[in-house]
PQR file with spaces between the fields and no chain letter, atoms N, CA, C, O and H, PARSE charges and radii, in Angstrom:
ATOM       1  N    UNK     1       0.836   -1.172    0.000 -0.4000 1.5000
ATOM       2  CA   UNK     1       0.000    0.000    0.000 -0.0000 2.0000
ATOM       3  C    UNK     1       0.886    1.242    0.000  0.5500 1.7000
ATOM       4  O    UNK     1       2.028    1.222    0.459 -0.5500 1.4000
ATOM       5  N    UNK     2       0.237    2.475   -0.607 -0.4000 1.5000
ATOM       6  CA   UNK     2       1.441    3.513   -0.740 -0.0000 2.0000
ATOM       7  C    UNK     2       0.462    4.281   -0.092  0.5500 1.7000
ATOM       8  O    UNK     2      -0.765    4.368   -0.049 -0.5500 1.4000
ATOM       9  H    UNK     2      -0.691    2.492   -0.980  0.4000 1.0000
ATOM      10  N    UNK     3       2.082    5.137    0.703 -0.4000 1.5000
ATOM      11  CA   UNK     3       1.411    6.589    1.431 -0.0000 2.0000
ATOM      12  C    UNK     3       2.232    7.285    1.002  0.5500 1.7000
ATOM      13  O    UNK     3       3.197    6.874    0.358 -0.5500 1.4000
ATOM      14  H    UNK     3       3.079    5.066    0.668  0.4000 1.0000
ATOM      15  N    UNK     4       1.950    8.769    1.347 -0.4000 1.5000
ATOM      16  CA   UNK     4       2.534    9.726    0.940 -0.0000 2.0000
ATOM      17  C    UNK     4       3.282   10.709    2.440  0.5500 1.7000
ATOM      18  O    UNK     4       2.861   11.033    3.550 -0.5500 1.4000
ATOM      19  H    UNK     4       1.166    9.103    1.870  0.4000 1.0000
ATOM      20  N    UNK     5       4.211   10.845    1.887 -0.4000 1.5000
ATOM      21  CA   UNK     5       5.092   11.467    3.210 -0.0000 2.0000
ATOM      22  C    UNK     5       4.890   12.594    2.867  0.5500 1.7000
ATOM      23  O    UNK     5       4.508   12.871    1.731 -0.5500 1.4000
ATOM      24  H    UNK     5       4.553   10.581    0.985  0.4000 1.0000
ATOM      25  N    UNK     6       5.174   13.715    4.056 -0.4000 1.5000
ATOM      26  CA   UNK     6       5.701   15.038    3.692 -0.0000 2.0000
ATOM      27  C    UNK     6       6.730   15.532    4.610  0.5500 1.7000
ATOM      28  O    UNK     6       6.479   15.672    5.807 -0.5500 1.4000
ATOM      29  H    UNK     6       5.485   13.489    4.979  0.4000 1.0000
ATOM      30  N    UNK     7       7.997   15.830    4.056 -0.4000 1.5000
ATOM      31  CA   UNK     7       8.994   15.709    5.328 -0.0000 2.0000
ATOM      32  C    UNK     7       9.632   17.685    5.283  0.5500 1.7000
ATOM      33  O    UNK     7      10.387   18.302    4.532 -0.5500 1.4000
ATOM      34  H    UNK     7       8.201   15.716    3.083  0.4000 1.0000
ATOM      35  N    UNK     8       9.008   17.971    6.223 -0.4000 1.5000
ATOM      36  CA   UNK     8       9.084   20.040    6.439 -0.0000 2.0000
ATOM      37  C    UNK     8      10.552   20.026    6.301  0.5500 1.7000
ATOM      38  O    UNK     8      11.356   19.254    6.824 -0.5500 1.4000
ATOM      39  H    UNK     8       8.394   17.469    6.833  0.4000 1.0000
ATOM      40  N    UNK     9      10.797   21.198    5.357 -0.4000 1.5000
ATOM      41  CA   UNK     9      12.328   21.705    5.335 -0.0000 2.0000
ATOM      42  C    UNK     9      12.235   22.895    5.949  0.5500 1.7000
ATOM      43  O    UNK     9      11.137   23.373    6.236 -0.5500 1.4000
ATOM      44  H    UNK     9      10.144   21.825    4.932  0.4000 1.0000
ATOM      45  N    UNK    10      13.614   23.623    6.271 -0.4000 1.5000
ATOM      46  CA   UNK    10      13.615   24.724    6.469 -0.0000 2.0000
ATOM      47  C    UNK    10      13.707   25.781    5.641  0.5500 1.7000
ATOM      48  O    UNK    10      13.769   26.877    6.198 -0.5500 1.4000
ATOM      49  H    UNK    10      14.506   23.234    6.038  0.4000 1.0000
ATOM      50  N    UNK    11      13.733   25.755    4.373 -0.4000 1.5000
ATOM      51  CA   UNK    11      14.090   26.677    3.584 -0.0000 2.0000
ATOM      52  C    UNK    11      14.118   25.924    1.731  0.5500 1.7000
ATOM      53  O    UNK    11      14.174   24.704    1.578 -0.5500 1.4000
ATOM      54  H    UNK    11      13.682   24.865    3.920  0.4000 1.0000
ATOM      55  N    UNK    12      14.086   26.527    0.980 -0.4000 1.5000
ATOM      56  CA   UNK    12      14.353   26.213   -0.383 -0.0000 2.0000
ATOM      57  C    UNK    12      15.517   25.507   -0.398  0.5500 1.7000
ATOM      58  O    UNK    12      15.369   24.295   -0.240 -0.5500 1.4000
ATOM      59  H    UNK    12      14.040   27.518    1.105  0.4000 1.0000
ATOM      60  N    UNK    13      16.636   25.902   -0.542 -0.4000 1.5000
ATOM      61  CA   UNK    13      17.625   25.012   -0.887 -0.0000 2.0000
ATOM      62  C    UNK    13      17.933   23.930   -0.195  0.5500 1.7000
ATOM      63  O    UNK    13      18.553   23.034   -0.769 -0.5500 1.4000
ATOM      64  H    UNK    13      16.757   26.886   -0.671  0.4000 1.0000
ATOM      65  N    UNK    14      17.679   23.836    0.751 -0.4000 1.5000
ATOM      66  CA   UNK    14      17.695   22.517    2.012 -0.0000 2.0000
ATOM      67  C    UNK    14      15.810   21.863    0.934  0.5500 1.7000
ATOM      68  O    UNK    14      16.270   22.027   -0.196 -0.5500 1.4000
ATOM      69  H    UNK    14      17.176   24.564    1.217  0.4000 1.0000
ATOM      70  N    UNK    15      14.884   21.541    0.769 -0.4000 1.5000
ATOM      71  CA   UNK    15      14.024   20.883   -0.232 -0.0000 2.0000
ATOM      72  C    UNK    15      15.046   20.693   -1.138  0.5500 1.7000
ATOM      73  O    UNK    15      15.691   19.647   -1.065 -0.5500 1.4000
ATOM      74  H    UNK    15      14.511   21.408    1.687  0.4000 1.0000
ATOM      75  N    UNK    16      15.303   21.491   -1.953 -0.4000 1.5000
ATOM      76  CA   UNK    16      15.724   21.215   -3.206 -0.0000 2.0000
ATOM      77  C    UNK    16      17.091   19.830   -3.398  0.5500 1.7000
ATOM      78  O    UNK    16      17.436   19.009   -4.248 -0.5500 1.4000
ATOM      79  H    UNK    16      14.779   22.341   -2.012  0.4000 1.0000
ATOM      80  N    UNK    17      17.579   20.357   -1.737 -0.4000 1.5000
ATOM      81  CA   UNK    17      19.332   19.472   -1.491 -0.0000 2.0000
ATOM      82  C    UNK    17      18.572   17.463   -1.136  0.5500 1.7000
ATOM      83  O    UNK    17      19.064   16.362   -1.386 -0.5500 1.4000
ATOM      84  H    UNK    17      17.299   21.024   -1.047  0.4000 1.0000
ATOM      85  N    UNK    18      17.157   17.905   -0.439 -0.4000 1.5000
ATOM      86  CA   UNK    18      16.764   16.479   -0.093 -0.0000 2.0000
ATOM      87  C    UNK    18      16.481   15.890   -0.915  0.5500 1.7000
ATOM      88  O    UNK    18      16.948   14.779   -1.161 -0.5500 1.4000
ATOM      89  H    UNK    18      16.758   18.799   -0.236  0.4000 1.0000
ATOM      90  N    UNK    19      15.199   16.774   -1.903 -0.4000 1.5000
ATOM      91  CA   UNK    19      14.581   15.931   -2.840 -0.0000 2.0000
ATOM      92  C    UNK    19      15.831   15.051   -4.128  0.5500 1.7000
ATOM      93  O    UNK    19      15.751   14.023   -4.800 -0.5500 1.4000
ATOM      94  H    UNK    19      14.819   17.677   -1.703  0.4000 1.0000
ATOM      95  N    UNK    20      16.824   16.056   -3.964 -0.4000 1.5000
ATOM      96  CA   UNK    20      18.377   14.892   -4.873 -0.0000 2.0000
ATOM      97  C    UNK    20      18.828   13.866   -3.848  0.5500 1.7000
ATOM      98  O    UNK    20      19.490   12.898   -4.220 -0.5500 1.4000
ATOM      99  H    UNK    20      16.889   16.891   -3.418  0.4000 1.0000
ATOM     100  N    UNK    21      18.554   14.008   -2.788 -0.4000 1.5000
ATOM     101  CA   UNK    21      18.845   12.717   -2.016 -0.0000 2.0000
ATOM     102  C    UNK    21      17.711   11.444   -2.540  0.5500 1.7000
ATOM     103  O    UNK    21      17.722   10.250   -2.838 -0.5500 1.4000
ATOM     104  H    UNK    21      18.016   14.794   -2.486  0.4000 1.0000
ATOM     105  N    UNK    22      16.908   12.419   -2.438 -0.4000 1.5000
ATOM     106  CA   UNK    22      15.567   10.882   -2.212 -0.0000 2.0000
ATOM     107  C    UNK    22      14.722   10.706   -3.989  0.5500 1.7000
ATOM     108  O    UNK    22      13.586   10.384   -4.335 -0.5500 1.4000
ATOM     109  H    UNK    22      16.900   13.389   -2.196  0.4000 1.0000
ATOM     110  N    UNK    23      15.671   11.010   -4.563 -0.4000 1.5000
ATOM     111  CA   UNK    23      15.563   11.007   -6.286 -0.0000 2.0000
ATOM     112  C    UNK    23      15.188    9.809   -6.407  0.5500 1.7000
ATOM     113  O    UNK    23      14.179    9.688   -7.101 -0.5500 1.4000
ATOM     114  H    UNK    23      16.594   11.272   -4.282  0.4000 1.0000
ATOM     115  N    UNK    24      15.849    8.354   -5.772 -0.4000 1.5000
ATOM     116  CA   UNK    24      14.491    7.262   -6.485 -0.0000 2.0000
ATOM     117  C    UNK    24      13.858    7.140   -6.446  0.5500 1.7000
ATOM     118  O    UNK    24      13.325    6.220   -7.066 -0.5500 1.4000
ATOM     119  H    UNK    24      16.669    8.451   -5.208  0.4000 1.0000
ATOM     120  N    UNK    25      13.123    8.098   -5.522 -0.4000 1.5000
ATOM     121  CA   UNK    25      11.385    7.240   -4.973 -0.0000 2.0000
ATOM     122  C    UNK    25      10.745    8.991   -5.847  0.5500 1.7000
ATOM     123  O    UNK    25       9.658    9.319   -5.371 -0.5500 1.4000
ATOM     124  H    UNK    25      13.556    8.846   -5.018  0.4000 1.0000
ATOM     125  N    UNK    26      11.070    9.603   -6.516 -0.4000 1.5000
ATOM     126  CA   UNK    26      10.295   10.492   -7.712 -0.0000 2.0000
ATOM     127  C    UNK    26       9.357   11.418   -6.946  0.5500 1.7000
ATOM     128  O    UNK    26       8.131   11.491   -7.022 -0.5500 1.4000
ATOM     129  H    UNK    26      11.953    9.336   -6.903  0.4000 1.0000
ATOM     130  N    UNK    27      10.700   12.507   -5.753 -0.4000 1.5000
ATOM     131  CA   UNK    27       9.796   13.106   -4.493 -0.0000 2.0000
ATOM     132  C    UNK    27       9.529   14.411   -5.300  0.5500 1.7000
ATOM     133  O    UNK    27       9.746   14.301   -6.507 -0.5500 1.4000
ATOM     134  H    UNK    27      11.697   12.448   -5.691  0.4000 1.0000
ATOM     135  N    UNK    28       9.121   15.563   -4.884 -0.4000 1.5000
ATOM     136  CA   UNK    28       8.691   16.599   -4.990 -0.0000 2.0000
ATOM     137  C    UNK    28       9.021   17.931   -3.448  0.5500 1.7000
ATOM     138  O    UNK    28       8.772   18.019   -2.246 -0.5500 1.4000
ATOM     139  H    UNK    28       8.945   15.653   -3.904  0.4000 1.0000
ATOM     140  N    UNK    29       9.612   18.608   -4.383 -0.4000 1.5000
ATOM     141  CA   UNK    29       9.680   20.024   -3.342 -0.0000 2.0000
ATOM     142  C    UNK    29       8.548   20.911   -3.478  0.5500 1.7000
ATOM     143  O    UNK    29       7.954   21.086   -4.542 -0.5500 1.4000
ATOM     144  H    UNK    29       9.815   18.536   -5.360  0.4000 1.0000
ATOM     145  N    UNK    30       8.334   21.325   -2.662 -0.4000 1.5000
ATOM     146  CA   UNK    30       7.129   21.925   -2.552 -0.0000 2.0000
ATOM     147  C    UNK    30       7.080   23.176   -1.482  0.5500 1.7000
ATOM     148  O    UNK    30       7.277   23.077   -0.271 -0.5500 1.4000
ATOM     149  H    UNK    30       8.817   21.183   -1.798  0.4000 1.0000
ATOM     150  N    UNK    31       6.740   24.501   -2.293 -0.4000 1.5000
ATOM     151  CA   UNK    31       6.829   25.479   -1.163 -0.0000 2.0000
ATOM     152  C    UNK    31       5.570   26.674   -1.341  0.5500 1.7000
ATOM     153  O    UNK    31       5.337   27.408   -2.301 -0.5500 1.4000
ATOM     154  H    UNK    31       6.581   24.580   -3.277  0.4000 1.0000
ATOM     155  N    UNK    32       5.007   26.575   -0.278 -0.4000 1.5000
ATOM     156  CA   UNK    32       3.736   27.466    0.007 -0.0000 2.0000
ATOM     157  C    UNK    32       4.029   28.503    0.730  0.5500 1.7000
ATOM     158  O    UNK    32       4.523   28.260    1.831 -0.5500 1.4000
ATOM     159  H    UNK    32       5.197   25.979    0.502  0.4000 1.0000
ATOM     160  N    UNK    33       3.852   29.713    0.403 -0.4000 1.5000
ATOM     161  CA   UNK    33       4.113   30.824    1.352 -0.0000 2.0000
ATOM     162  C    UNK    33       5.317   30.767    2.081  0.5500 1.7000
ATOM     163  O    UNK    33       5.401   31.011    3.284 -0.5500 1.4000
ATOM     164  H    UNK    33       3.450   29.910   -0.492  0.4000 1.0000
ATOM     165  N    UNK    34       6.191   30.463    1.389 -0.4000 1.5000
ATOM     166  CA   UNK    34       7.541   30.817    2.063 -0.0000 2.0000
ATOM     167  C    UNK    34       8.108   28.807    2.898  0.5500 1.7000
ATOM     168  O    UNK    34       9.196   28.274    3.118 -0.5500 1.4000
ATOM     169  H    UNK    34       6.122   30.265    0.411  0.4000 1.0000
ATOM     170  N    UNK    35       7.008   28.478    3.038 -0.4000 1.5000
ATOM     171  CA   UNK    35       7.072   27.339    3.756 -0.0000 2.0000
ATOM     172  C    UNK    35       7.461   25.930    2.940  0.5500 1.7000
ATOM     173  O    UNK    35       6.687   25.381    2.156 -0.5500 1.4000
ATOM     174  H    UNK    35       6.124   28.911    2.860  0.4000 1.0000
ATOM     175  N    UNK    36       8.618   25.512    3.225 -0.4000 1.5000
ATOM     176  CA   UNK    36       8.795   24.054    2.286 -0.0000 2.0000
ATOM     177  C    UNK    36       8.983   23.184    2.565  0.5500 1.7000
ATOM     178  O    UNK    36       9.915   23.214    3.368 -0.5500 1.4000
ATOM     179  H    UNK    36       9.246   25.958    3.862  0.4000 1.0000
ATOM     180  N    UNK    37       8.502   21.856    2.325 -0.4000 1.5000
ATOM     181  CA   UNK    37       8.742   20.693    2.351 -0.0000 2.0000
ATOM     182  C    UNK    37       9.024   19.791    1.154  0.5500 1.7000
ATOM     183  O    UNK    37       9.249   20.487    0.164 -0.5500 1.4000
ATOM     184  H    UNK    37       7.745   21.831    1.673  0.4000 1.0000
ATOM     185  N    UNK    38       9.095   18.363    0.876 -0.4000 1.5000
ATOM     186  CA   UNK    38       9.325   17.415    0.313 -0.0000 2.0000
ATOM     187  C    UNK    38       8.367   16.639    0.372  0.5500 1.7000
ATOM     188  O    UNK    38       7.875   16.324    1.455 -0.5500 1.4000
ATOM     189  H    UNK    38       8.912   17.798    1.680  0.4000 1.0000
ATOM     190  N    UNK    39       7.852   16.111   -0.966 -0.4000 1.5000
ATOM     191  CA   UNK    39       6.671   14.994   -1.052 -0.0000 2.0000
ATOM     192  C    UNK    39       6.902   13.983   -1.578  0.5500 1.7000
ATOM     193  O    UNK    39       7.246   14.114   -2.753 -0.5500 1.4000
ATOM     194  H    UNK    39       8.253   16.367   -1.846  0.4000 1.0000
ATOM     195  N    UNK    40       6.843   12.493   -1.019 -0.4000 1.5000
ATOM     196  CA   UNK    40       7.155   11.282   -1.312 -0.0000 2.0000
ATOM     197  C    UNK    40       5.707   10.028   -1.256  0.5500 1.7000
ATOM     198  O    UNK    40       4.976    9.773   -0.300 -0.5500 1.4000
ATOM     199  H    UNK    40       6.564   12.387   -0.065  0.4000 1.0000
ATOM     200  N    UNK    41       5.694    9.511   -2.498 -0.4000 1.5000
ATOM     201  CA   UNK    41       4.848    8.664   -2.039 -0.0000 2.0000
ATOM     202  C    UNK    41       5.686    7.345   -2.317  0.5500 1.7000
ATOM     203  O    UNK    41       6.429    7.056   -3.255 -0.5500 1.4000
ATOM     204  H    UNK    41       6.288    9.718   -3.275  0.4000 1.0000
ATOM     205  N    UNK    42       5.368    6.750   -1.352 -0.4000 1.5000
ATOM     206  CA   UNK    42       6.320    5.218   -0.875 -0.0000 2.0000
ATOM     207  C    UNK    42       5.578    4.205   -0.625  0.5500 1.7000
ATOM     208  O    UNK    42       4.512    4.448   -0.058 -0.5500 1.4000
ATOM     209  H    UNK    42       4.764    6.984   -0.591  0.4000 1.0000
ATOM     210  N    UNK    43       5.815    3.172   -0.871 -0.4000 1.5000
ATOM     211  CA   UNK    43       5.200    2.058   -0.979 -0.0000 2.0000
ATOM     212  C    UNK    43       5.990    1.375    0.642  0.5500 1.7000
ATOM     213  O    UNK    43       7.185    1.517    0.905 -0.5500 1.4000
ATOM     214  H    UNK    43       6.681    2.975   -1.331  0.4000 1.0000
ATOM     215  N    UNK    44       5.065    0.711    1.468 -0.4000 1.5000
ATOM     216  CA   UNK    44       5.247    0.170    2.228 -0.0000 2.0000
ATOM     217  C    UNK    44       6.724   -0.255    3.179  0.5500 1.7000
ATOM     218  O    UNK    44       7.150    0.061    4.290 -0.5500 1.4000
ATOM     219  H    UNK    44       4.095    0.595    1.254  0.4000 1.0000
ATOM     220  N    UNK    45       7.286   -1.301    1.849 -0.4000 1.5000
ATOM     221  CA   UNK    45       9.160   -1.510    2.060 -0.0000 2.0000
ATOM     222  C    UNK    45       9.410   -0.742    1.723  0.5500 1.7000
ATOM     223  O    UNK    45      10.621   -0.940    1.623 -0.5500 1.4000
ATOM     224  H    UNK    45       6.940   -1.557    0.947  0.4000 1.0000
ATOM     225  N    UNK    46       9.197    0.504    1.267 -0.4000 1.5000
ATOM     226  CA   UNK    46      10.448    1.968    1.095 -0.0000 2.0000
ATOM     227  C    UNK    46      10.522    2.782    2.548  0.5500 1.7000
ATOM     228  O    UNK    46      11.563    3.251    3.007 -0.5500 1.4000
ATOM     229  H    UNK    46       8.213    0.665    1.349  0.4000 1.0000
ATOM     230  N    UNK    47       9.287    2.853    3.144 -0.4000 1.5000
ATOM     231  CA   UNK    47       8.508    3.501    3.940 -0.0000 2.0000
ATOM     232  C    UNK    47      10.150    3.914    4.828  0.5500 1.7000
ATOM     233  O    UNK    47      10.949    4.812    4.564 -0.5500 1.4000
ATOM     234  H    UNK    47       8.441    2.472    2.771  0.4000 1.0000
ATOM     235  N    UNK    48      10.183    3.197    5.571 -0.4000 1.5000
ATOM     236  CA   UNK    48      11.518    3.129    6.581 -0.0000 2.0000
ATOM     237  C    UNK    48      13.012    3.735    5.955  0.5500 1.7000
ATOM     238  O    UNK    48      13.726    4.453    6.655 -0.5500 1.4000
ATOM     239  H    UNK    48       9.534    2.467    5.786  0.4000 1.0000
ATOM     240  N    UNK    49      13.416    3.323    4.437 -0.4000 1.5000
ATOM     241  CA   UNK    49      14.440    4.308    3.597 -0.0000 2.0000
ATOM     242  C    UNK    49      14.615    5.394    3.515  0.5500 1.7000
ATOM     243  O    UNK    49      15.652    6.023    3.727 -0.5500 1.4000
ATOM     244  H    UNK    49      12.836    2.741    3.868  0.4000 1.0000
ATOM     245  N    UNK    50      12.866    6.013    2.954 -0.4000 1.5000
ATOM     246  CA   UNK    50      12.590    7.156    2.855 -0.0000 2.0000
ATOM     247  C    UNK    50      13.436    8.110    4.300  0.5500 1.7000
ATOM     248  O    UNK    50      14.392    8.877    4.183 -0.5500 1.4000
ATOM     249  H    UNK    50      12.023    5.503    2.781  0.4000 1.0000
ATOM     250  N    UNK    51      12.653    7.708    5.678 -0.4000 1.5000
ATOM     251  CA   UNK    51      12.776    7.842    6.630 -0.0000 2.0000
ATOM     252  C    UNK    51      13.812    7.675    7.284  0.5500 1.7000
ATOM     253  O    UNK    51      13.923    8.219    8.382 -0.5500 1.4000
ATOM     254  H    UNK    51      11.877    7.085    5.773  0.4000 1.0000
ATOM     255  N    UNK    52      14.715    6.961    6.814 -0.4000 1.5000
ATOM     256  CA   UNK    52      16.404    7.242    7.446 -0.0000 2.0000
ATOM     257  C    UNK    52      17.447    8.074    6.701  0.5500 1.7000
ATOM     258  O    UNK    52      18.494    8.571    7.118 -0.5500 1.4000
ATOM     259  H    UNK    52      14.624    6.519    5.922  0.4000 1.0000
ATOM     260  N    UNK    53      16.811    8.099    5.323 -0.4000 1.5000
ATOM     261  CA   UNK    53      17.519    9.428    4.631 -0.0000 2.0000
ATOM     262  C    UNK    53      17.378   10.889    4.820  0.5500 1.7000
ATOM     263  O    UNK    53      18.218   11.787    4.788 -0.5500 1.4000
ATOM     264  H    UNK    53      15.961    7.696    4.984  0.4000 1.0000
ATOM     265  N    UNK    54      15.940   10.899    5.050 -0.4000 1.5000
ATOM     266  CA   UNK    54      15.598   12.106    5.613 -0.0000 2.0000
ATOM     267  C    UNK    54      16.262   12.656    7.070  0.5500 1.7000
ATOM     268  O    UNK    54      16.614   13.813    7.299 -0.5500 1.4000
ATOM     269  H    UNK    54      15.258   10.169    5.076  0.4000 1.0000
ATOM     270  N    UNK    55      16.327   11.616    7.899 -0.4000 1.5000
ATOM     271  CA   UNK    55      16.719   11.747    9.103 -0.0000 2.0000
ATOM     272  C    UNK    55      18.868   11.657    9.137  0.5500 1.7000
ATOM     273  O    UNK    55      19.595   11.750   10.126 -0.5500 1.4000
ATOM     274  H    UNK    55      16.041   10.676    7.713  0.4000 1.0000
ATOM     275  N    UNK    56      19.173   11.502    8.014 -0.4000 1.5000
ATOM     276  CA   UNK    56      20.732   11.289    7.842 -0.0000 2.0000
ATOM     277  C    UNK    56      21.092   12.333    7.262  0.5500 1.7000
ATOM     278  O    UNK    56      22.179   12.866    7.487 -0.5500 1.4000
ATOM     279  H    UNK    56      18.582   11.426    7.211  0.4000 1.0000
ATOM     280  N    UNK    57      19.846   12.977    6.059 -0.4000 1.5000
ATOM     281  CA   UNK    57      20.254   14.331    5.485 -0.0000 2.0000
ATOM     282  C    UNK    57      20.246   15.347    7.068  0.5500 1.7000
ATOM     283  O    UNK    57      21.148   16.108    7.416 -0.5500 1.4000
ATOM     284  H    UNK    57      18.963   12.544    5.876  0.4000 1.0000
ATOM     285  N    UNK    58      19.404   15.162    7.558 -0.4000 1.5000
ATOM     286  CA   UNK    58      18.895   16.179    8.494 -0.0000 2.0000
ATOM     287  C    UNK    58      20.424   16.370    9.779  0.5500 1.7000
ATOM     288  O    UNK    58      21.048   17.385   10.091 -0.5500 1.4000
ATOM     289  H    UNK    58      18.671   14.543    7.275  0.4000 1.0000
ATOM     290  N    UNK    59      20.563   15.111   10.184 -0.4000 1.5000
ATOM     291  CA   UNK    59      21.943   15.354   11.327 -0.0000 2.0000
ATOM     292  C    UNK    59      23.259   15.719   10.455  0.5500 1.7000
ATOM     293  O    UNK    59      24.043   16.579   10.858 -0.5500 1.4000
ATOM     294  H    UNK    59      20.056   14.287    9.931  0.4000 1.0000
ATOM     295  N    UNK    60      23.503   14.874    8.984 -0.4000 1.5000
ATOM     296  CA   UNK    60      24.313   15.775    8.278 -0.0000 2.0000
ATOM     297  C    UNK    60      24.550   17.795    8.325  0.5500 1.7000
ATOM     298  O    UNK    60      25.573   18.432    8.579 -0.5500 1.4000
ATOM     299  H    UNK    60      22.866   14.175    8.658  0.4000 1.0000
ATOM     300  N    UNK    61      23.362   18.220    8.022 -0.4000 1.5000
ATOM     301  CA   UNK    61      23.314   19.571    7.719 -0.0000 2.0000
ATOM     302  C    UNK    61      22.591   20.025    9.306  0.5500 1.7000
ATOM     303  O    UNK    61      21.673   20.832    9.452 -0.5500 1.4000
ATOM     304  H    UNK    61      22.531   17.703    7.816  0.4000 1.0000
ATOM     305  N    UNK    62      23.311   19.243   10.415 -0.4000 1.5000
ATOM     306  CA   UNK    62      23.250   20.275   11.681 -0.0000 2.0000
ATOM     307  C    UNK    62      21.847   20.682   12.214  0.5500 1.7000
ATOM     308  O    UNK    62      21.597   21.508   13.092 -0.5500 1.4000
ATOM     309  H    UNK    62      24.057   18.587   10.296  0.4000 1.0000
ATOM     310  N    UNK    63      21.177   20.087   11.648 -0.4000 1.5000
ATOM     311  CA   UNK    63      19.039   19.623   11.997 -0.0000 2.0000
ATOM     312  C    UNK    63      19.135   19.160   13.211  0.5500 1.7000
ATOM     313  O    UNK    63      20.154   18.480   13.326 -0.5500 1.4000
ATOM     314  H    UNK    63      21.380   19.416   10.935  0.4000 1.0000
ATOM     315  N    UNK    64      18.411   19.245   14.339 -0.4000 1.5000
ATOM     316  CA   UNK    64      18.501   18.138   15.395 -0.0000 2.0000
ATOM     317  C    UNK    64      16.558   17.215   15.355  0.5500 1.7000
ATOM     318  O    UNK    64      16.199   16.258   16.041 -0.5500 1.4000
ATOM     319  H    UNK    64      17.583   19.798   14.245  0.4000 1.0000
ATOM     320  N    UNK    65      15.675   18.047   14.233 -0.4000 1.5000
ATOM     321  CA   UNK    65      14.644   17.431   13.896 -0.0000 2.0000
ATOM     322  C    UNK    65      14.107   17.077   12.512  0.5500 1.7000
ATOM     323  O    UNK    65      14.365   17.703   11.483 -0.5500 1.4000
ATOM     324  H    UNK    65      15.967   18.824   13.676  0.4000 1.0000
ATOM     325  N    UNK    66      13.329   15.999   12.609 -0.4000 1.5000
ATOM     326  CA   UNK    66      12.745   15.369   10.981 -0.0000 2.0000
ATOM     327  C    UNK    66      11.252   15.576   11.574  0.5500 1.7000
ATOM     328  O    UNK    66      10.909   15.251   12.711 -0.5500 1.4000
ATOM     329  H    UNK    66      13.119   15.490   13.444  0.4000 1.0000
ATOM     330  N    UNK    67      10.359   16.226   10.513 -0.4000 1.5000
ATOM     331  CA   UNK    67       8.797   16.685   11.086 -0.0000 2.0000
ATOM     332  C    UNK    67       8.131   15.728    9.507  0.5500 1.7000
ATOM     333  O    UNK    67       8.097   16.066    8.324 -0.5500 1.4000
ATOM     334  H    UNK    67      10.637   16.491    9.589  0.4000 1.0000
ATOM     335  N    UNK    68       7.756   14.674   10.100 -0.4000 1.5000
ATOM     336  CA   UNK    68       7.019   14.016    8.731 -0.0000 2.0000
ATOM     337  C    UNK    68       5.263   13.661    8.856  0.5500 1.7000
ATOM     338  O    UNK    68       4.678   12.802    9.516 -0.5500 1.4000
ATOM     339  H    UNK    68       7.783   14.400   11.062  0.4000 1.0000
ATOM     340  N    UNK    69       4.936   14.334    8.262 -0.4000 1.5000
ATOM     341  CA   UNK    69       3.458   13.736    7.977 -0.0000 2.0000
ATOM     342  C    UNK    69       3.103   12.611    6.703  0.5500 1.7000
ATOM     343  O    UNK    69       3.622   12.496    5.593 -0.5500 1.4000
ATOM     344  H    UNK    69       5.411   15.031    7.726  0.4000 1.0000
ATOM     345  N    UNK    70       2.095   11.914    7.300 -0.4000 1.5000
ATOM     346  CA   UNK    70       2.076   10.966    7.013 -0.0000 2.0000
ATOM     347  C    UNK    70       0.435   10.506    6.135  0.5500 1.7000
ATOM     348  O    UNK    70      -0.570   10.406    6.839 -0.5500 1.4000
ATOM     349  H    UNK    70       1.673   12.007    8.202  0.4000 1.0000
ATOM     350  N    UNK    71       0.337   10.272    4.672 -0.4000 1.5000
ATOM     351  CA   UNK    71      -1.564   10.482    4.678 -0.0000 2.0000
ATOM     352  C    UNK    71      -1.164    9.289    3.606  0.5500 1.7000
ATOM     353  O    UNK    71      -2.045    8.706    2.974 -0.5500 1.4000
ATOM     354  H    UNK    71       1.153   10.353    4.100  0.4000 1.0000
């Protein structure tokens, strides 16, 4: 079954730096009013990948949080 993530960035170029991380799973940056995140839809066994890249980009570039919604 696939869900769709949305994992909050802080800024444009931090989206733009993840979504080339998480390029196999065909994510999307996305920014509303100044506000950006990353959109992934993942199939079940990706689910957890998705989710440790995000969280490896994030302590890489000095993040101490990953904010993911989940639908």
């Amino acid at each position: 079954m696939a869900c769709r993530l949305e994992i909050e960035m802080p800024d444009r170029p931090s989206a733009f730096q993840l979504e080339d991380e998480l390029r196999r799973f065909y994510p999307l940056a996305v920014g509303r009013h100044g506000v950006w995140h990353v959109e992934v839809d993942a199939e079940d066994g990706d689910l957890a990948e998705v989710v440790l890249t995000a969280q490896d980009w994030v302590r890489a570039h000095d993040g101490d949080t990953v904010i993911l919604r989940l639908s």
